[in-house]
Every structure is written in structure tokens, then in C-alpha cells.
C-alpha positions as CSV (number, residue, x, y, z in Angstrom):
1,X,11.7,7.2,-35.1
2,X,12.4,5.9,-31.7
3,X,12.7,2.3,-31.2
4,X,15.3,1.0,-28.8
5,X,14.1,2.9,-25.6
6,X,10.8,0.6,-23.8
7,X,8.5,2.5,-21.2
8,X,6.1,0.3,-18.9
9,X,3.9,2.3,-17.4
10,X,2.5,0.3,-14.1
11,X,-0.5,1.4,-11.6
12,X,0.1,0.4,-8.8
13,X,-2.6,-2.1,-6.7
14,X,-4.7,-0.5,-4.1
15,X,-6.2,-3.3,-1.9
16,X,-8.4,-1.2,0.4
17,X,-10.6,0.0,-2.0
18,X,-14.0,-2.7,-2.0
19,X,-13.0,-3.4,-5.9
20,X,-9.6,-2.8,-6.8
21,X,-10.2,-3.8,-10.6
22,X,-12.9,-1.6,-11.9
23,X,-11.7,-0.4,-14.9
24,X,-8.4,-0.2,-16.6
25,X,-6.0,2.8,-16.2
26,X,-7.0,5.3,-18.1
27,X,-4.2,7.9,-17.8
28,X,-1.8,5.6,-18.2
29,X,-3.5,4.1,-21.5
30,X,-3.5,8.0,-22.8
31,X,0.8,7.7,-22.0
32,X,1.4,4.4,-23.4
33,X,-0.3,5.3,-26.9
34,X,0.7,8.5,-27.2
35,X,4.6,7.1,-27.0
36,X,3.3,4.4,-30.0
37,X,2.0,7.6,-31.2
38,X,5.3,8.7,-31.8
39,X,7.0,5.5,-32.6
40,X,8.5,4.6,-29.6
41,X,7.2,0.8,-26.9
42,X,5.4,1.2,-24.1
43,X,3.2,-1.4,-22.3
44,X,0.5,-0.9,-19.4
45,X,1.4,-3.1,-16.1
46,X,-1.9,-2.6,-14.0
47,X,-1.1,-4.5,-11.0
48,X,-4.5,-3.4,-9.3
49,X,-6.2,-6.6,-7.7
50,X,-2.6,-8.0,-7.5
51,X,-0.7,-9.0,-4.6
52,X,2.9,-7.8,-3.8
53,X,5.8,-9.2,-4.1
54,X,3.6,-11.6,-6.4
55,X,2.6,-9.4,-8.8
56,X,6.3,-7.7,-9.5
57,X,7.3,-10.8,-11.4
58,X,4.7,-9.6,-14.1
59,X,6.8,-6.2,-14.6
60,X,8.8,-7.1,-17.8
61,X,12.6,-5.1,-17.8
62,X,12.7,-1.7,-19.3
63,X,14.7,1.1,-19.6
64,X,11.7,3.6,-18.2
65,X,9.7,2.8,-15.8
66,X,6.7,5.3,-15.3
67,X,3.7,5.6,-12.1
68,X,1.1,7.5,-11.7
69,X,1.3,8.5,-8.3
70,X,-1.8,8.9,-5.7
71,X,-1.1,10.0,-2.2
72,X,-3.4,7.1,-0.1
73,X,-1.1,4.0,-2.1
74,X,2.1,6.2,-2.4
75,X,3.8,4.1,0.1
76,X,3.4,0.8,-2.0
77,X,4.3,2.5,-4.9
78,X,7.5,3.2,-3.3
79,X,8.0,-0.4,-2.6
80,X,7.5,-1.6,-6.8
81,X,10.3,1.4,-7.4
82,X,12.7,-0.2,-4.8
83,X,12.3,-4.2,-6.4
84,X,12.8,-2.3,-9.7
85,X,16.0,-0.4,-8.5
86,X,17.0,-3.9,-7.3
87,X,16.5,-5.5,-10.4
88,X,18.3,-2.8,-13.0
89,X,20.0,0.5,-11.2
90,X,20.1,1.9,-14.4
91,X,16.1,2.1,-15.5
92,X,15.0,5.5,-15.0
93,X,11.7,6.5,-12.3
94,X,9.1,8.7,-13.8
95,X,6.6,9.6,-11.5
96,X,3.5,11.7,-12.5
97,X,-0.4,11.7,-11.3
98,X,-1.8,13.8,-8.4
99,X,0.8,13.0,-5.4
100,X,3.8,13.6,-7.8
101,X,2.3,17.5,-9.3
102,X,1.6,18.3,-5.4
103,X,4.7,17.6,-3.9
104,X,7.4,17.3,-6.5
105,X,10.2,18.6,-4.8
106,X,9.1,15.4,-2.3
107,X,8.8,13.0,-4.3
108,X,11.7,13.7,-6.6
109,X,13.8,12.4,-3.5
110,X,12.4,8.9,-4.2
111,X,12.3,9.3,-8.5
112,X,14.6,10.2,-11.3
113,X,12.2,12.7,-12.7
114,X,8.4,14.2,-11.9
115,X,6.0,15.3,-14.4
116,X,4.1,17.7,-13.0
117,X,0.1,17.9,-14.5
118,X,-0.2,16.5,-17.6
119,X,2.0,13.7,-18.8
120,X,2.2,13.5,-22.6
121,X,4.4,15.6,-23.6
122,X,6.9,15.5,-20.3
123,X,7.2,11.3,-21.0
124,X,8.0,12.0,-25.0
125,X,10.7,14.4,-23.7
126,X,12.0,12.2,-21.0
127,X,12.3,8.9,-23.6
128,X,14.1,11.3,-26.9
129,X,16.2,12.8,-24.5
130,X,17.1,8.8,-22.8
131,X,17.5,7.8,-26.4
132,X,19.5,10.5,-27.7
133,X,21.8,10.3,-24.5
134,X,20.8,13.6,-23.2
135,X,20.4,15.1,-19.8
136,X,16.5,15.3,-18.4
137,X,15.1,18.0,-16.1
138,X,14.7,16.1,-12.5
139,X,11.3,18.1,-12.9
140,X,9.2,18.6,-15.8
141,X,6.4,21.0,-16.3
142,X,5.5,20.6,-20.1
143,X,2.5,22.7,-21.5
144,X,-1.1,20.9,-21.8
145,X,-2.2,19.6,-24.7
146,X,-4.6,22.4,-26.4
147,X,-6.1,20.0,-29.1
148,X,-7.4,17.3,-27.2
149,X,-8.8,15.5,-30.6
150,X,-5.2,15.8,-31.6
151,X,-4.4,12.5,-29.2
152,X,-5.1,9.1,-30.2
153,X,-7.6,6.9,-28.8
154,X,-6.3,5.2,-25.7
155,X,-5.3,1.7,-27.2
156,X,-7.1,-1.0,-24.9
157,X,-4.8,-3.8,-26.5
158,X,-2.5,-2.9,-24.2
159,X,-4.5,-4.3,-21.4
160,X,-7.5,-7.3,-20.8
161,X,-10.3,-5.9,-21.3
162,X,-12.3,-8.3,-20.1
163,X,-11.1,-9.2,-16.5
164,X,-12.2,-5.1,-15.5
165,X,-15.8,-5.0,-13.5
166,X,-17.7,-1.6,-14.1
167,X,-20.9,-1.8,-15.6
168,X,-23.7,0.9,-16.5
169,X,-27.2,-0.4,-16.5
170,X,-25.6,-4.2,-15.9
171,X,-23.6,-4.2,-18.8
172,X,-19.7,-3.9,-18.5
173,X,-18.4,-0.5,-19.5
174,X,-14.9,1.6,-20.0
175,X,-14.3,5.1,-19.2
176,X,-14.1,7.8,-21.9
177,X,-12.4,11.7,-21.0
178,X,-14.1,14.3,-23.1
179,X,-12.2,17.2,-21.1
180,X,-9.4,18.3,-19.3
181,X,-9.4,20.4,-17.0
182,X,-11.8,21.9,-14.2
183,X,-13.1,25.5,-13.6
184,X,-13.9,25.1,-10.5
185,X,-11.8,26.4,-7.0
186,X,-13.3,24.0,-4.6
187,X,-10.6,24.3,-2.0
188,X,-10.7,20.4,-0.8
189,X,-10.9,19.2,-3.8
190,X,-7.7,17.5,-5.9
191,X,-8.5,17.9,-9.4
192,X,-7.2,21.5,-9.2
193,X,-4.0,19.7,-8.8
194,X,-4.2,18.4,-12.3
195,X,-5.9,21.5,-13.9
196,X,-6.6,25.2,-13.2
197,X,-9.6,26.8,-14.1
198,X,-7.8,28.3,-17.8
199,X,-6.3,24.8,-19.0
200,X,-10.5,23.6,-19.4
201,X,-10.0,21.9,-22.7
202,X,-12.9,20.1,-24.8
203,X,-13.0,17.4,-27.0
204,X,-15.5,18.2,-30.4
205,X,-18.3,16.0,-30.0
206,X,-17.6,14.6,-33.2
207,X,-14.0,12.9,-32.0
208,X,-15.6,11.7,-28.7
209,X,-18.9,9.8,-30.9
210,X,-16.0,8.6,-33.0
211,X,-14.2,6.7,-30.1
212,X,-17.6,5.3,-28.8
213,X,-17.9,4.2,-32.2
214,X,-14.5,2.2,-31.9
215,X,-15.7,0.9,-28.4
216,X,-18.6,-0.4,-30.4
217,X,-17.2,-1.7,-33.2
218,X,-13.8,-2.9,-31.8
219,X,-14.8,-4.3,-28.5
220,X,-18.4,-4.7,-28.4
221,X,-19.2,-2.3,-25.6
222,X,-22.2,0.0,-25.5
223,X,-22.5,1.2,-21.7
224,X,-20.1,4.2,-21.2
225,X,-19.3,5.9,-18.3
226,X,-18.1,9.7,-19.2
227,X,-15.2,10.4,-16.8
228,X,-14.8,14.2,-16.6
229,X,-14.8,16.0,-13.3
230,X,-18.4,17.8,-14.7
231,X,-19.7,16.4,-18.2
232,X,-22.3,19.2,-18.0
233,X,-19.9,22.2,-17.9
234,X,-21.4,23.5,-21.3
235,X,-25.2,23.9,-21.8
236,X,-24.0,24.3,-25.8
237,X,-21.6,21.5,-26.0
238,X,-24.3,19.2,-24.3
239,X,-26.5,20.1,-27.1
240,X,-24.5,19.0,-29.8
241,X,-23.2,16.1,-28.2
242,X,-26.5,14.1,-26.9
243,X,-27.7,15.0,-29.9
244,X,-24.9,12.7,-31.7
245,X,-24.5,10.3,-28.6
246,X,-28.7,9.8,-29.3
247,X,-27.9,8.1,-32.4
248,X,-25.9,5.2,-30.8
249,X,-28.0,3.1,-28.8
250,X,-25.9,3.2,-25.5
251,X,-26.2,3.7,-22.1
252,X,-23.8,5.9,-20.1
253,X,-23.6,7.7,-16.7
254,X,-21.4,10.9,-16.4
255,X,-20.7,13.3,-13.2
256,X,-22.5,16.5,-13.2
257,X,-23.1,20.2,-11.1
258,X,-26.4,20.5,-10.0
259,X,-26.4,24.5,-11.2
260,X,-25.7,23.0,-14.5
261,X,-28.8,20.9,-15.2
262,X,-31.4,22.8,-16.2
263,X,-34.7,20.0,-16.8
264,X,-33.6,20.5,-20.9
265,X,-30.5,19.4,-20.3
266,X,-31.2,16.0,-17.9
267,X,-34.0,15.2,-20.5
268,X,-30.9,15.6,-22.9
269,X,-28.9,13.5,-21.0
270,X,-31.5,11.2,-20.2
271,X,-32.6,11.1,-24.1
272,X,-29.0,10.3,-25.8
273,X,-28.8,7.4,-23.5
274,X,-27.9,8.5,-19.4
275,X,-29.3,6.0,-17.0
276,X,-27.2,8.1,-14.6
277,X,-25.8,11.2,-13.1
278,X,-23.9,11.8,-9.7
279,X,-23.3,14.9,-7.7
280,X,-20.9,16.4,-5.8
281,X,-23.2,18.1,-3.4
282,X,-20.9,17.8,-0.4
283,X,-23.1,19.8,2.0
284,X,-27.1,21.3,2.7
285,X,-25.0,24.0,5.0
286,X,-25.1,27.6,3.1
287,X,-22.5,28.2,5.2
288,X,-20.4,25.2,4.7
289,X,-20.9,25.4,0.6
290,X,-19.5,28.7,1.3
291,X,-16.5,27.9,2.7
292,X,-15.4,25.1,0.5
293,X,-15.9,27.5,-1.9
294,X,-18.1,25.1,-3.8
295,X,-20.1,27.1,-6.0
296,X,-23.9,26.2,-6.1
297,X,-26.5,26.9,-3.7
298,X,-29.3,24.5,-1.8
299,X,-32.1,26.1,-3.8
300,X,-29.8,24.9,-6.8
301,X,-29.4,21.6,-5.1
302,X,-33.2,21.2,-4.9
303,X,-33.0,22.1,-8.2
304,X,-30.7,20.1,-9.8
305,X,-31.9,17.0,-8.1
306,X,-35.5,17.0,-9.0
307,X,-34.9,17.5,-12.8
308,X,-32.7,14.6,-13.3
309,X,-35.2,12.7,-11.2
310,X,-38.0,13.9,-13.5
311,X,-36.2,13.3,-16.4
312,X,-36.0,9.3,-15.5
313,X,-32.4,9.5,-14.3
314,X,-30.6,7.9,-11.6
315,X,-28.9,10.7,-8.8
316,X,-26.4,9.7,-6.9
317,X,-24.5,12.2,-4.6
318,X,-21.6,12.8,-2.5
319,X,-21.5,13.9,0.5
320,X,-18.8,15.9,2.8
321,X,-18.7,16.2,6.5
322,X,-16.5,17.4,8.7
323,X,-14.9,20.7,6.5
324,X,-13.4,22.8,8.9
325,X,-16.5,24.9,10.7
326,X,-18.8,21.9,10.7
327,X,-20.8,21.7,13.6
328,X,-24.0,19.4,14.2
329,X,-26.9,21.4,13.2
330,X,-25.2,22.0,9.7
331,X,-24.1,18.2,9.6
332,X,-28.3,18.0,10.4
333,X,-28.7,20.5,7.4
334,X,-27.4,18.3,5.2
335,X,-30.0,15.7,6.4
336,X,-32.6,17.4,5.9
337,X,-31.8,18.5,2.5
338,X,-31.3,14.9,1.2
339,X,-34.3,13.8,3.1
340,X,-36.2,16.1,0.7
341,X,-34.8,15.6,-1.8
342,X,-34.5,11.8,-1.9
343,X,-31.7,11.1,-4.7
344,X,-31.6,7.2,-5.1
345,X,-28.2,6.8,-3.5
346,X,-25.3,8.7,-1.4
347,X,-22.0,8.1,-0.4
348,X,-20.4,10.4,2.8
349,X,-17.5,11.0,3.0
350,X,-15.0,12.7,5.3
351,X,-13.0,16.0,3.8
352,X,-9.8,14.7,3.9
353,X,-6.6,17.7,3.2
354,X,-5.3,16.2,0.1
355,X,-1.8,17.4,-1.1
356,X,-2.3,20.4,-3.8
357,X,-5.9,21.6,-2.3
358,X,-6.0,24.7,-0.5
359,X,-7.0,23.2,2.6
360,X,-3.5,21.2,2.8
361,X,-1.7,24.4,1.4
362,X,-3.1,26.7,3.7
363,X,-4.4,24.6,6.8
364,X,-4.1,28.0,8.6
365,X,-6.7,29.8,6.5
366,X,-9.0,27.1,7.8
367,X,-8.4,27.1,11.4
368,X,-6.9,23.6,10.9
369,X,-4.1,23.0,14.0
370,X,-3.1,19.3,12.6
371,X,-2.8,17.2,9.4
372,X,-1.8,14.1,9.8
373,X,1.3,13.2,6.9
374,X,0.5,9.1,7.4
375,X,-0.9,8.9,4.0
376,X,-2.1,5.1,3.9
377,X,-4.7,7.0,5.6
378,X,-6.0,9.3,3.0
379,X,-8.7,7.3,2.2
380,X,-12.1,8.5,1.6
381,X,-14.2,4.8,1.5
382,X,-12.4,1.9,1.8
383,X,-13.3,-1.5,2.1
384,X,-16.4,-1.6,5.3
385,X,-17.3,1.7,4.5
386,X,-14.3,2.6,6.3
387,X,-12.4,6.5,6.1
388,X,-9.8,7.7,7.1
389,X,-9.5,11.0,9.2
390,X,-6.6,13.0,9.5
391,X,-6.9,16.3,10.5
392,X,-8.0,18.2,13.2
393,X,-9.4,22.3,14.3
394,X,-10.2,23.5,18.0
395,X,-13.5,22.4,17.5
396,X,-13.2,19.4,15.4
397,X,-11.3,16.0,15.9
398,X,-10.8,12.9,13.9
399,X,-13.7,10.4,16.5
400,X,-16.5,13.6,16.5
401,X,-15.8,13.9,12.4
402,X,-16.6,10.0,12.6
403,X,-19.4,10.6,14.8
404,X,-20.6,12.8,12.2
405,X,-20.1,11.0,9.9
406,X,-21.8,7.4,11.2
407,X,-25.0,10.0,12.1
408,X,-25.4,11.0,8.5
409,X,-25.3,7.4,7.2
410,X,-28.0,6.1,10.3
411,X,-30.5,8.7,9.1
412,X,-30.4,8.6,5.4
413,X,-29.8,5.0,5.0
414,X,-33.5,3.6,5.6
415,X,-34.7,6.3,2.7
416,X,-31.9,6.5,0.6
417,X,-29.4,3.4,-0.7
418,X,-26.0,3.8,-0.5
419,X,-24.1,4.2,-3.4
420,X,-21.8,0.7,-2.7
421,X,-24.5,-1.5,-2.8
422,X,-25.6,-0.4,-6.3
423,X,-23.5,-3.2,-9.0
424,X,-25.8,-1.7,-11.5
425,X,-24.0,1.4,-11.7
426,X,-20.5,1.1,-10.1
């Protein structure tokens, strides 16, 4: 077994965001155990909440260093890889994570080698190979993991628990993945990036109530929050698992479609221990739901929203404005929709072109005439409620996409709370 070869694995700190130290890293977790998996070191630096150059004295040496990339906090990223480069010219750059599997051929200017999608097995090939003196692929493209309860619970030793800040129903709570992988094409949307629509993998329910039985036991947390793109992507698999998860006595919140929840399912959700479910409903345009390619209707929208109400749960959803074709009276649509509907909090964001979605791939398809490539900007809330917008069509620019934005907010605020004032489910 491996021994001599040490991986740190560092995420990188991300000071715009209102609370940079919500929860612990969970990709990066996944990496560092599955190398202990296999016999070889690996620690977790999560420098979130830290300040640079500060917080690069906390980096121990290492032969590997590995980052998840994201495209808004690339830049600072950058700057951890240069003070590392400083320190030892010899310790290899891994980079991985969304910004890394969109642009590889960029960002393997900056890093030894890219993992593009998922990271496991790339990482494990990248450290025997180091070991064993071998030559590494610049870029890797390993094949996804098909037996998700094949991996080992992500080992939270390697990081303090206790100084992370998310909570579900006021107490604190981690993260747990029961899937990889999304089905859906929603063209400005990045977690097609990561996963097409035939690499969907589930975990059995029986291996996901195990590791919330290890929370509980190990840690003493009962407040989960379920981290896949759409917990509710299997009516079946819903069944069986709320029907385990019911026997636990915790409370979680989870991301769901609202074409997916049927009033059975929320009161299934609601009954196994869901305070609360959140949205992506992005638009109350037909038109513009259309064109992002999104997938559900308003009638399903209505739907959805009113049977997780009924079933006791808390909605929250999130909003889009400004997809190329917006104009005011579907910005007013989506008003109106939400006014009817009343979920109990929203969030609006701006659609911002991230690197891998269609819209960034094929701004031509979309009548878009500029992207901006300043990616400190890509942010979609930061700190004040504040966006960034960086793009542009004949009909829309970056101030009326604001404008649009600020118009949603004034009219649904006094009926509806927004999402970052809620520090009962955040």
C-alpha cells in the first residue's frame, strides 16, 4: 500500500459570500477518504473564513497539492498555487471541481494536471503513478463511480466539525450526497458540468440511513441537509427511503422539482423528518421556462408549491431573471406567480453564463453579443444581496438586468421573506 506520497486537499476561502464557513467541504472530504481508502495520507485544508496570505501558513508541505476549482474565486485560487510553487517547485497541482472540467485545456496552463468530473479515481491515479515514478496524463477523464455505496463515508476527522454554521430547524447540521449526477439539460445551469443526464447514480437507501446513523452516533448530529441537485428525482426511491429516514428522529431539508412532488410524496418528506424543501423555479414566464429549457410548467409550479405547503413544509425558491429574452411583463409574470403562490422565502438571482452551460458554450444560440471573462464577478448573491452581471443581448444589459432584478425583490419582499434572513434554515 501507498504510504510515502501526502495529498492536502485545500478549498479555497471565498470572502464575498455573507457566510463563508457553512459547512465543511464536502467533495473534498469524499477525495481525502477515498485516498485513506486506499492506504495512502491526505488531509483537508479548508481555508474558507480565512484570510490570505494568513491563512497559507496553515497549508502543511506535501508532495500533492489538490483544489477544487469554482470559476467566481478562481483567481484566489491561483494565488494559494503560486505561494505553494514558491515554497516547493516540485509538489504537483491538481485541480478538479466545476471551473477545472469546463475549461481544462485553460486551466491546465496554471496546473500540473486537471481532473475532469469526478475526482476519485483521477486523484488515486495521479498519487500511484507519483509514487511509482510514472508519467501522469496533464488531463484526466477517469470513469464515474457506478456503485456509489461502494465509497466510504466522508471522514469528518479530517476537519472541525464544530467551527461550521448551517443548521436545519436551529440545530447545526452537515451535508449528506445520496446521488450523483443530474438528468436534467437546463442550459444555465452548471451541474451539467459535473454530470450528464446517463451518469445519474443512487445511493440504496439503506447505505445513506447508515451514514446518518454514524452522524448520530459519532458526532451527535440529527438535522441533515440532503445535498443532491433534486432529492425527489425517484417517486420509488423516496418511498423506501422516508420510510427508513422516519425511524430516526431527525430533521433535514433537501432540494426538490416541483413536477416531482406529488402531495404523497411532500407528506413523505414532511413525515420522515423534512422541515424543508427549496425550488428551483427560476421563472412564472412559459416562455422563459421554455427557453432555459427547464422542464416543468407554471400549472406544475402551482402545484408543487401548494403541496409541500399543505404538507407542513417550508418552500423556499429560486428565482432567475434576466435569461436571454426576458423582457418586463415576463419579469411581472414571475411576480404574479409567487404572489399566488406565497412560498415562505425566495432568493433572485441574475442568470449568470457559467463556464460548461450551454449558454456560455453557445452564447450565439441565445442571442447573447457579450460575456464578460472577469470572473470575480460570477457571483450570483454575495455579501448585501449583491450580483454580479456579465453578459449582455440587443435587448438586454447588465443595469436593466439589475433593474429587473431590484423590481422583483421590492414587490415580493413585503409578502414573502427572503431566503438570507432565514438562520433557521441556512
Amino acid at each position: 500500500m501507498g504510504s510515502e506520497v501526502r495529498t492536502v486537499l485545500i478549498h479555497s476561502p471565498c470572502y464575498e459570500l455573507q457566510d463563508d464557513r457553512l459547512e465543511p467541504p464536502l467533495g473534498l472530504l469524499y477525495l481525502a477518504t477515498w485516498l485513506h481508502h486506499h492506504g495512502y495520507p491526505a488531509a483537508v485544508v479548508d481555508l474558507s473564513s480565512t484570510l490570505l496570505p494568513d491563512g497559507l501558513q496553515r497549508i502543511p508541505p506535501a508532495a500533492v497539492y489538490g483544489f477544487s476549482t469554482y470559476t467566481a474565486t478562481y483567481g484566489r485560487t491561483l494565488q494559494i498555487v503560486s505561494h505553494l510553487r514558491a515554497a516547493d517547485p516540485l509538489a504537483r497541482m491538481v485541480a478538479g471541481g466545476p471551473h477545472a472540467t469546463a475549461l481544462p485545456e485553460e486551466v491546465e496552463r496554471d496546473f500540473d494536471h486537471v481532473v475532469v468530473g469526478e475526482g476519485e479515481r483521477a486523484l488515486l491515479r495521479i498519487v500511484k503513478a507519483i509514487e511509482a515514478g510514472q508519467s501522469v496524463p496533464r488531463v484526466l477523464r477517469e470513469p464515474v463511480i457506478e456503485n456509489l455505496d461502494s465509497l466510504p463515508f466522508p471522514d469528518y476527522r479530517l476537519v472541525d466539525l464544530k467551527s461550521y454554521h448551517r443548521v436545519v430547524g436551529g440545530r447545526r447540521c452537515v451535508s449528506v450526497l445520496t446521488t450523483r449526477g443530474c438528468p436534467y439539460q437546463c442550459v444555465f445551469c452548471n451541474s451539467v458540468v459535473m454530470g450528464h443526464s446517463e451518469q445519474v447514480r443512487f445511493r440504496s437507501a439503506q447505505h445513506v440511513v447508515a451514514e446518518i446513523q454514524e452522524l448520530k452516533h459519532r458526532w451527535g448530529i440529527a438535522a441533515f441537509r440532503f445535498q443532491d441537485d433534486t432529492f425527489t428525482l425517484d417517486a420509488s426511491r423516496i418511498e423506501v427511503l422516508t420510510g427508513l429516514l422516519r425511524r430516526e428522529n431527525i430533521l433535514y431539508r433537501c432540494f426538490g422539482r416541483v413536477d416531482q412532488c406529488s402531495r404523497r410524496v411532500t407528506d413523505q418528506l414532511y413525515a420522515s423528518g423534512c422541515r424543508h424543501v427549496a425550488f428551483g423555479v427560476e421563472s412564472g414566464s412559459s416562455q422563459i421556462l421554455e427557453r432555459m429549457m427547464k422542464g416543468h410548467t407554471v400549472d406544475e409550479i402551482r402545484t408543487g408549491i401548494a403541496n409541500a405547503k399543505a404538507s407542513g413544509l417550508r418552500v423556499r425558491v429560486f428565482l432567475l431573471v434576466g435569461f436571454p429574452g426576458e423582457t418586463w411583463q415576463t419579469v411581472q409574470a414571475t411576480v404574479e406567480l409567487m404572489l399566488e403562490c406565497l412560498p415562505h422565502e425566495f432568493v433572485v438571482y441574475p442568470v449568470i453564463p457559467y463556464p460548461g452551460t450551454a449558454l456560455y458554450r453557445q452564447p450565439e444560440r441565445f442571442g447573447i453579443t457579450h460575456v464578460s471573462r472577469h470572473f470575480p464577478d460570477y457571483f450570483q448573491v454575495a455579501k448585501g444581496r449583491r450580483c454580479g452581471y456579465v453578459f449582455r443581448t440587443a435587448d438586454l444589459d447588465e443595469s436593466k438586468i439589475e433593474a429587473m432584478r431590484k423590481h422583483v425583490i421590492s414587490q415580493l419582499e413585503p409578502a414573502i421573506r427572503w431566503a438570507g434572513g432565514s438562520r433557521n434554515y441556512c
